[in-house]
C-alpha positions in Angstrom: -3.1 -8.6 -12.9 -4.5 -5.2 -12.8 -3.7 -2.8 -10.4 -6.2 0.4 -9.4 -5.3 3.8 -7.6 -5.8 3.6 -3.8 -5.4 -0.4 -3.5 -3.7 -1.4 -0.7 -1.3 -4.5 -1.0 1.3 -6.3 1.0 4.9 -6.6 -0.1 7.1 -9.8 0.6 9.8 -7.4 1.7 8.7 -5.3 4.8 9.5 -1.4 5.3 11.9 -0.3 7.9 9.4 1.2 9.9 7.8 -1.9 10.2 4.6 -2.4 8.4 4.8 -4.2 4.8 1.4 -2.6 3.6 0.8 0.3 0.6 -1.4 2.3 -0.8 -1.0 2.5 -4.7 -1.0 6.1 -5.7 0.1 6.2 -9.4 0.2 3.4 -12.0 1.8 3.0 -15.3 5.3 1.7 -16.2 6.2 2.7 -12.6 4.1 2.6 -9.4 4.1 5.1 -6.8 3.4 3.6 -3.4 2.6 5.0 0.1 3.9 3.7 3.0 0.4 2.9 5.3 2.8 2.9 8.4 4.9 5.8 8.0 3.8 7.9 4.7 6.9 7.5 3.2 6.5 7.6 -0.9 8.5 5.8 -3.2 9.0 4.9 -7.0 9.2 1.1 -7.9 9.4 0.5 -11.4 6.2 -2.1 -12.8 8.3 -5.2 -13.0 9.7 -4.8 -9.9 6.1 -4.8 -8.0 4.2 -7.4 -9.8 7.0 -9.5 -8.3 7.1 -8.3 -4.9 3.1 -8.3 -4.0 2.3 -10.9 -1.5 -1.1 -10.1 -1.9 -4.2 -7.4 -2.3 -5.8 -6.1 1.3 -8.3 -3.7 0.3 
C-alpha cells in the first residue's frame, strides 16, 4: 500500500497520551509520524508500520 505525506492513520497500538491516530510526515525506508493528540514525533522504521496500521482516516 502506498502511503502519502500528511495521511492520517490509526495504529493497533495506542500512544500514551491516549489517542492512536498520526499524521505521516516523512516516507521512505522509515516513516516519521506525528502524534495527533499530543505532537510527539517519532521514527518507525517501514516494516514496522505497514504492520501496525489499523487503518487510513484522512
Amino acid at each position: 500500500m502506498e502511503y502519502n505525506i500528511g495521511t492520517v492513520v490509526a495504529l493497533k497500538k495506542g500512544h500514551p497520551c491516549g489517542t492512536n491516530e498520526w499524521e505521516i510526515i516523512r516516507t521512505g525506508a522509515d516513516f516519521k509520524l506525528k502524534c495527533k493528540g499530543c505532537g510527539r514525533i517519532v521514527m518507525v522504521p517501514r516494516k514496522t508500520f505497514e504492520k501496525s496500521v489499523k487503518k487510513i482516516l484522512q
